[in-house]
C-alpha positions in Angstrom: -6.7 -21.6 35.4 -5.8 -23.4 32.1 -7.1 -27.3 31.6 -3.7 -28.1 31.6 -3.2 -26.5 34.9 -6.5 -28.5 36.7 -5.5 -31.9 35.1 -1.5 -31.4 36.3 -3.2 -31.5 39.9 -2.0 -34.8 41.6 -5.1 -35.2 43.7 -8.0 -35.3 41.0 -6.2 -38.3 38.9 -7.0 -36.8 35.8 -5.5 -37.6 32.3 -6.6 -36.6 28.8 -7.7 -38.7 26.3 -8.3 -36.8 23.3 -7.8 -32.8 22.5 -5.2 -32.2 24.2 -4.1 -29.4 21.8 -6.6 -27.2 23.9 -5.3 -28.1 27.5 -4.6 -24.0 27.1 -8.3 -23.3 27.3 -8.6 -20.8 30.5 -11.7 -22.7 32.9 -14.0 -20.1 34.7 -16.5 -22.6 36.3 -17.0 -26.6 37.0 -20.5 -27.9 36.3 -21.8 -31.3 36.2 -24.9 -32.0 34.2 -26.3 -35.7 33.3 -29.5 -34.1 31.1 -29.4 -34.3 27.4 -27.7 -31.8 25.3 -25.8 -30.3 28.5 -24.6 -27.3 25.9 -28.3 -25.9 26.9 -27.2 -25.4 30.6 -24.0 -24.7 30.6 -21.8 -21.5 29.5 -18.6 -20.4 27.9 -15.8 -20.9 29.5 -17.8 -23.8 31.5 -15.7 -27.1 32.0 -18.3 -30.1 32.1 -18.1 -33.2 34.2 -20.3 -35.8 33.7 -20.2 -39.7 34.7 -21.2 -40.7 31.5 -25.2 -40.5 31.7 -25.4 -37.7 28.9 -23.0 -39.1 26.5 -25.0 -40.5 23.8 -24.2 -44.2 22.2 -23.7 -44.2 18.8 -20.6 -42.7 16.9 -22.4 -40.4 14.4 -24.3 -38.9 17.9 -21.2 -38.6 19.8 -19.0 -36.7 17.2 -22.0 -34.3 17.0 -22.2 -34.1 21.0 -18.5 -32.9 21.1 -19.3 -30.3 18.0 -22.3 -29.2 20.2 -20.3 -28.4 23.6 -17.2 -27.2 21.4 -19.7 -24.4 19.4 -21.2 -23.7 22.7 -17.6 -22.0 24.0 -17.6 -25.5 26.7 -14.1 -25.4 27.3 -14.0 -29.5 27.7 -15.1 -32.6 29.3 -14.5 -34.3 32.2 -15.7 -37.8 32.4 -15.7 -39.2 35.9 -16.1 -43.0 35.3 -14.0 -46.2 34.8 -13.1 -45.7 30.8 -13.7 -49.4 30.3 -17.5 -48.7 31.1 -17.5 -46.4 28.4 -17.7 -46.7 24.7 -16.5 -43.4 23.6 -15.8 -44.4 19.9 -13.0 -43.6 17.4 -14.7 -41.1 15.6 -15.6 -39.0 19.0 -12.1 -38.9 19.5 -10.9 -37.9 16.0 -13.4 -35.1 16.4 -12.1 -33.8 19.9 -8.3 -34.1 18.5 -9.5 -31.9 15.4 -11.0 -29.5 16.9 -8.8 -28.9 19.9 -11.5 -30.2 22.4 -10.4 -31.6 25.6 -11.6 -35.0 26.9 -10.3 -36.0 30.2 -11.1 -38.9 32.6 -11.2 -38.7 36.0 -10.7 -41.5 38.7 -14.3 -42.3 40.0 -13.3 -42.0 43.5 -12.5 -38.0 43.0 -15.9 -36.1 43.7 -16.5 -33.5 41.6 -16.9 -30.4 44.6 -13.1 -31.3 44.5 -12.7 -29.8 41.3 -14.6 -27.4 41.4 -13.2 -26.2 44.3 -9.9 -25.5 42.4 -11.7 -24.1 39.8 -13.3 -21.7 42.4 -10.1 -20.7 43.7 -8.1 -20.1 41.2 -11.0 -18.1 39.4 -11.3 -15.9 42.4 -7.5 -15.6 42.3 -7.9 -14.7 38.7 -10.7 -12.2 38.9 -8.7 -10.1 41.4 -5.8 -10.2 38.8 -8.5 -9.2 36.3 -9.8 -6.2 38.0 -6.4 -4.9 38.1 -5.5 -5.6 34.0 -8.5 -3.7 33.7 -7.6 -1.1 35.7 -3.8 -0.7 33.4 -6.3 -1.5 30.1 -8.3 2.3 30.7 -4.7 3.5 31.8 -3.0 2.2 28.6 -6.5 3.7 27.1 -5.9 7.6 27.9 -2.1 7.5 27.9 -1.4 6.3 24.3 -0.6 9.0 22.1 -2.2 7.0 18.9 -4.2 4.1 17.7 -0.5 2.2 17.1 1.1 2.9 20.1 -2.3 1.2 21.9 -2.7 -1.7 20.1 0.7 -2.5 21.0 1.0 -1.5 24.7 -2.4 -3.6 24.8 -0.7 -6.6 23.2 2.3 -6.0 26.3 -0.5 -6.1 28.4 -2.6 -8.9 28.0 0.0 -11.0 26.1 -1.6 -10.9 22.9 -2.0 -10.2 19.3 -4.3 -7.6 17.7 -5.6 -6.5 14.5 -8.5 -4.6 14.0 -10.1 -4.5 10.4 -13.1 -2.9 9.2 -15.8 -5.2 7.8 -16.6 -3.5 4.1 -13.4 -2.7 2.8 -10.9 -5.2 5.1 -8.9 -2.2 5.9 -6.1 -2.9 8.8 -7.6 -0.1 11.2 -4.5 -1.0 13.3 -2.5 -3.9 14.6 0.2 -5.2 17.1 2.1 -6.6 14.7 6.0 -6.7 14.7 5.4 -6.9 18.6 7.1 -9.8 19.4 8.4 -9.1 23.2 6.8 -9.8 26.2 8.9 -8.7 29.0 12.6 -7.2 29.5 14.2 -10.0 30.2 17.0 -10.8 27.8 16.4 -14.6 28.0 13.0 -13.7 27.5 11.1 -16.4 24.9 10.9 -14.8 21.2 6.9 -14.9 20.9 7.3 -14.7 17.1 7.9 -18.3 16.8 5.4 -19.1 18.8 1.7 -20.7 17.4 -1.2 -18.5 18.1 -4.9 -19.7 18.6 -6.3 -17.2 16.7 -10.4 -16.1 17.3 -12.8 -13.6 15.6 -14.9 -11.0 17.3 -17.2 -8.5 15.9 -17.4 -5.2 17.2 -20.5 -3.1 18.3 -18.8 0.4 16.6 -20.5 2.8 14.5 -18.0 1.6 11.9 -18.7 -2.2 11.2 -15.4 -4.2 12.1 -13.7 -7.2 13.6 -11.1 -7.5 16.3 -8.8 -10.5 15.7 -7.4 -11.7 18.8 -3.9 -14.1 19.0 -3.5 -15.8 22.4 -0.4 -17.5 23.1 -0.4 -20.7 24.6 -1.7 -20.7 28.1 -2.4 -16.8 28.0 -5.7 -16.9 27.0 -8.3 -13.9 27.4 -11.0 -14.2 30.4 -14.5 -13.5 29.2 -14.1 -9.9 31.5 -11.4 -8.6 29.9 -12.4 -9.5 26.6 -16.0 -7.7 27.0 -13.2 -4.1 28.0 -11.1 -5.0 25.7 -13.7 -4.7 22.9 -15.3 -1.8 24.0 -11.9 -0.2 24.0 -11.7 -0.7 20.7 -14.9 -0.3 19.6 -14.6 3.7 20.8 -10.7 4.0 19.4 -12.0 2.2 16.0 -15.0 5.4 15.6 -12.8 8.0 16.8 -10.0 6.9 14.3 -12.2 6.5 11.4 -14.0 9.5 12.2 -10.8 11.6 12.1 -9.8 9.1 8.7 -13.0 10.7 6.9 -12.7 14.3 7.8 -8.8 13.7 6.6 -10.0 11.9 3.8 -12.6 14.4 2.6 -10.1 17.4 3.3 -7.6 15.9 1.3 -10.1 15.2 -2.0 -10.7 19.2 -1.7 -7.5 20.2 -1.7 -6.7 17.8 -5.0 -9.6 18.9 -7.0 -8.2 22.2 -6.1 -4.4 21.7 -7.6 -5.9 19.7 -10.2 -8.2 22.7 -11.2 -4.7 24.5 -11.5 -5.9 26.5 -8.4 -3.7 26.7 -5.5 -5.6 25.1 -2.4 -6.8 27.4 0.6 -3.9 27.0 3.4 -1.9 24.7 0.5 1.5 26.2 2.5 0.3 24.4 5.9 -1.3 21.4 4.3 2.0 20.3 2.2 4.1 21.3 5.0 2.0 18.8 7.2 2.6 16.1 4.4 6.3 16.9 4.4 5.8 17.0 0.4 8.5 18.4 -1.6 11.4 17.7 -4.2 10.4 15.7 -7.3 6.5 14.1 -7.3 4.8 11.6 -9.5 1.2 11.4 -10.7 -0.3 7.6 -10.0 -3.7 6.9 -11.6 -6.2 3.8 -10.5 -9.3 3.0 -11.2 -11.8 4.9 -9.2 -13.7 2.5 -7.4 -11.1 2.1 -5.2 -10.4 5.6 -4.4 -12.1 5.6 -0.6 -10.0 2.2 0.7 -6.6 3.9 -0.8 -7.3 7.2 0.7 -8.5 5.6 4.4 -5.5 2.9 3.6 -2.8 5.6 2.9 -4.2 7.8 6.0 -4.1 5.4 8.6 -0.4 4.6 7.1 0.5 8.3 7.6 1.3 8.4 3.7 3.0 11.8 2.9 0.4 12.0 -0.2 -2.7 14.0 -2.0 -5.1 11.5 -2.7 -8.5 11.3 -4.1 -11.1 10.9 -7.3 -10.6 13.4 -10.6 -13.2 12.5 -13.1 -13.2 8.5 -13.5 -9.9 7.7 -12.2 -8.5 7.2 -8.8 -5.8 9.7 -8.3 -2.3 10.6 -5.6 0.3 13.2 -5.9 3.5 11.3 -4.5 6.5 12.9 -3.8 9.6 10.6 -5.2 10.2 9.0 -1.5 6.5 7.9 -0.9 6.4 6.0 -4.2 7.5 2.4 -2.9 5.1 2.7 -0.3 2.2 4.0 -2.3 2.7 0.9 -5.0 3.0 -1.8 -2.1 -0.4 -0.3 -0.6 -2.0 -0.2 -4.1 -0.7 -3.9 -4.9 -2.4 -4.9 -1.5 -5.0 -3.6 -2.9 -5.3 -5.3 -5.8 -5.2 -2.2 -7.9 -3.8 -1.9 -11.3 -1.7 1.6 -11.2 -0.1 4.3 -13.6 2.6 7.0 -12.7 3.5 9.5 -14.5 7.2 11.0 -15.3 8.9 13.0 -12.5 7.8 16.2 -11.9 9.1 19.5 -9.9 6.1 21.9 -9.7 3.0 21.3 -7.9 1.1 23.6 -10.4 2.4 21.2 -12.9 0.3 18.4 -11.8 -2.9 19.1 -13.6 -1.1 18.5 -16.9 0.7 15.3 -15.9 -3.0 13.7 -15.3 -3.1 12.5 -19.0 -0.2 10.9 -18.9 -1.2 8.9 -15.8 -4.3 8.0 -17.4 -2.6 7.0 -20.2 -0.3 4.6 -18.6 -2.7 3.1 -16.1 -4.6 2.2 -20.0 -1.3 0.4 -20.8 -1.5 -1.5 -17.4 -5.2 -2.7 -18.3 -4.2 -3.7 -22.0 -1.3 -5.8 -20.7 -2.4 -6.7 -17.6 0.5 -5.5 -16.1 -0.1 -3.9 -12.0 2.2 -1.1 -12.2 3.0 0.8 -15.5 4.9 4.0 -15.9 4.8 6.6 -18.6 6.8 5.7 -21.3 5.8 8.1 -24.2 7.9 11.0 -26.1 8.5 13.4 -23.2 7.6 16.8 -23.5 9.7 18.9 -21.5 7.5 19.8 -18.3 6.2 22.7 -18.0 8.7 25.7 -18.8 10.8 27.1 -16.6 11.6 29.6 -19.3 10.7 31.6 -22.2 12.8 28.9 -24.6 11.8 25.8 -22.9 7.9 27.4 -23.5 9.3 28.1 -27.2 10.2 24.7 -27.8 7.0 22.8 -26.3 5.0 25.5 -28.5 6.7 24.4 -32.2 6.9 20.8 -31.9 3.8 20.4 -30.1 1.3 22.7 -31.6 3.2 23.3 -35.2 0.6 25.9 -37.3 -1.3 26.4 -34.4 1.4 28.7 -32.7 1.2 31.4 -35.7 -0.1 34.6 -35.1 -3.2 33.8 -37.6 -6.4 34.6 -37.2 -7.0 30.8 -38.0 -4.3 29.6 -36.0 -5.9 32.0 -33.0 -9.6 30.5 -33.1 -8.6 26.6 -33.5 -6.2 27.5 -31.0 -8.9 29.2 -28.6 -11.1 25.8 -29.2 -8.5 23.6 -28.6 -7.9 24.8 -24.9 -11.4 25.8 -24.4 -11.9 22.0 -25.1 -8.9 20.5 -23.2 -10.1 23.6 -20.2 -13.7 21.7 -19.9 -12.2 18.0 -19.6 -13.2 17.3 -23.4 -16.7 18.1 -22.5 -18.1 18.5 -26.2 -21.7 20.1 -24.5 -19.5 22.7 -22.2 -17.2 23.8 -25.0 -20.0 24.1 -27.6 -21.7 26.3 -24.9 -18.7 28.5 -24.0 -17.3 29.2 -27.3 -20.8 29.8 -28.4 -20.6 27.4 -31.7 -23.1 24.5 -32.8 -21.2 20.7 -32.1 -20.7 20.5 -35.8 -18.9 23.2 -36.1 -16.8 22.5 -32.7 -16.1 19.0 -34.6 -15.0 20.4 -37.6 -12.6 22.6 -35.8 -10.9 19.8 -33.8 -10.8 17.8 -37.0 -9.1 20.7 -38.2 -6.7 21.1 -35.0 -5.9 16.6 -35.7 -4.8 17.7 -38.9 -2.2 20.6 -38.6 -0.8 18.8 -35.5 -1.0 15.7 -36.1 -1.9 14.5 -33.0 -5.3 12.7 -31.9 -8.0 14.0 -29.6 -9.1 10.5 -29.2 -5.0 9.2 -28.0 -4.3 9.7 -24.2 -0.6 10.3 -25.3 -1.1 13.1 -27.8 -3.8 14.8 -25.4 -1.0 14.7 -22.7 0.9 16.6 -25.1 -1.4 19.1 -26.1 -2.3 19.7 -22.8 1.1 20.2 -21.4 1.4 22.8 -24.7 -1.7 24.7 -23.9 0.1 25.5 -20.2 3.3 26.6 -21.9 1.4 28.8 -24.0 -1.3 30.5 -21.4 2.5 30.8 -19.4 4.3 32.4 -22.7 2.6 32.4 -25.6 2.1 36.1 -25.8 5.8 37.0 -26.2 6.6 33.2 -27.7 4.5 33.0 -30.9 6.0 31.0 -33.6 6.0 32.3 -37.0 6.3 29.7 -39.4 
């Protein structure tokens, strides 16, 4: 039974003097109380009815005494004593119309077993009606094929809105929302325009999160069904976030793979489960936000590789995912940079660089989503002349068949081959760090392209893969 419900009762001559915005508050129980700081004895959910005797004097006391029973989950207060006896000051009031908090006065004559007698019955009334929700809530529970599909049949159920999030990151775990009907009837009330009290309540899951309840007016959640509600979703919220991080962890494998220009184990399952094909972009971010995209983009069913390489943040997109991908990175707050298009998914290690290289663009200008726009080398060959091409304009002297051109060329991929790791080059090729600086000075200056420029290393890098591809039967002479 709502408050609005009890005071709509002829017989208990009951009207409400201030709050009335929370005449929707469901009532489980009717106490009266006369002691002090009646919050101590009574409970949420609690309706208390008083003649007066514990309503303090002064204004400052009395706007604190309707704080005190509103924090304490009273539902409201039900004064049973001529008003003009009373001096229930402006200021009371003001607080009990701002914070939704029902005051009511009662005619004296009513005695308060009345009331509670309605309360009693209509709570009994509504604890049979509870036991069976419950009963569709576990149904609901083992018949909903995902974490979606519950939260919305829940929502049907109980007339509500969801969202759970969890606590560190303020990921959406998963929500009711765009459910906006709440029967089948085609004259049925479009929910979406209605206003929802909304309340906060932490859950006890492994993974620290919130549930975020909506309650429509007069549909509000018993105590009961809240306490099953939550521990519904406190065991959906750790079985979907435990299946997020195995996902999550599987999928920063298989990228370091690729990305190693290795082909991941069961790569022909894993992008057929992702649907990935057709033409794919590279998006860089910065990497401390690597775990909430790749949880975010999971949970979203994203058709995407995601995961850390190095410093950055990175996804492999295919063309069709790549609104969705910079809407969830915007929602994250997450400055982005794509590369050009790409066919090949053993071309992605070389389109890193020129991720990287935009994303720096997006940090110089500040702008949240920057795409390459440097000279395009053509990707990576699809043929012996394509592989030609890259070769001369990109490498110049370096694609002779000179013993000079052979050993700055062998340190330039050595380097570019160890992630520009000066110590694992040095210690490959065998050669002191002076001498490895020399040669890449050497390599800056018959190329002219910098070791130090994101764009130029792209370049080089894409170069280095035409030639491992073709260079044998492809060397330029002059």
């Amino acid at each position: 039974m709502t408050l609005g419900e009890l005071v709509s009762i002829d017989t208990l001559h009951t009207h409400v003097i201030a709050g009335a915005s929370g005449l929707d508050r469901r009532v489980q129980w009717a106490h009266s109380c006369e002691l002090d700081e009646p919050w101590k004895w009574l409970g949420t959910d609690e309706l208390l009815m008083t003649v007066g005797f514990c309503v303090p004097k002064s204004a400052a006391k009395q706007v604190e005494f309707v704080r005190e029973l509103s924090r304490a989950g009273i539902v409201g207060a039900m004064i049973g004593a001529r008003i003009e006896d009373l001096t229930l000051s402006p200021e009371m009031l003001e607080e009990a119309n701002q914070l939704g908090f029902p005051i009511m006065n009662t005619a004296p004559e009513v005695p308060w077993s009345a009331v509670a007698r309605h309360v009693a019955a209509a709570t009994s009334a509504s604890q049979t009606s509870q036991v069976m929700t419950l009963a569709k809530l576990y149904e609901l529970t083992a018949m909903s094929a995902n974490a979606t599909e519950l939260a919305r049949n829940i929502a049907t159920l109980l007339r509500i809105e969801l969202t759970v999030h969890e606590t560190e990151s303020g990921l959406e775990i998963m929500s009711s929302r765009d459910h906006t009907t709440t029967g089948n009837d085609e004259g049925a009330e479009d929910d979406s325009t209605v206003s929802l009290r909304v309340r906060t309540h932490e859950l006890s899951s492994r993974f620290a999160a919130s549930l975020e309840v909506g309650e429509y007016p007069g549909a509000g959640l018993g105590a009961m069904v809240l306490v099953h509600l939550k521990r519904v979703l406190e065991v959906e919220t750790d079985r979907l976030m435990f299946e997020v991080s195995a996902q999550a962890d599987a999928l920063q494998e298989h990228l370091a793979q690729l990305l190693k220009g290795n082909e991941p184990e069961g790569a022909a399952e894993l992008f057929a489960a992702h649907s990935l094909g057709g033409a794919f972009r590279i998006i860089a971010f910065p990497q401390e936000g690597a775990q909430l995209v790749a949880r975010a983009a999971i949970v979203r069913n994203f058709r995407v590789l995601v995961g850390r390489n190095r410093s950055l943040g990175i996804i492999v997109a295919p063309a069709v995912e790549i609104g969705r991908v910079k809407q969830l990175l915007g929602e994250c707050d997450m400055l982005a940079g794509v590369s050009s298009l790409f066919d090949e998914l053993s071309d992605a290690r070389s389109l890193v660089s020129e991720a990287e290289s935009a994303l720096m663009d997006a940090e110089s200008t500040g702008t949240r989503w920057s795409e390459f726009a440097g000279s395009r080398i053509a990707m990576l060959s699809r043929s012996e002349r394509e592989a030609h091409d890259i070769i001369k304009e990109v490498l110049g002297p370096l694609g002779e068949s000179t013993e000079r051109a052979a050993v700055l060329r062998d340190t330039l991929f050595t380097y570019l081959r160890h992630e520009r790791s000066w110590n694992d080059t040095s210690a490959d090729l065998g050669i002191h760090r002076q001498t490895l600086s020399y040669r890449l000075r050497q390599v800056e200056s018959l190329t002219g392209r910098s070791i130090a420029k994101t764009e130029d290393l792209a370049a080089l890098w894409i170069a280095s893969q035409a030639w491992q591809k073709y260079g044998a039967v492809t060397q330029v002479h002059g």
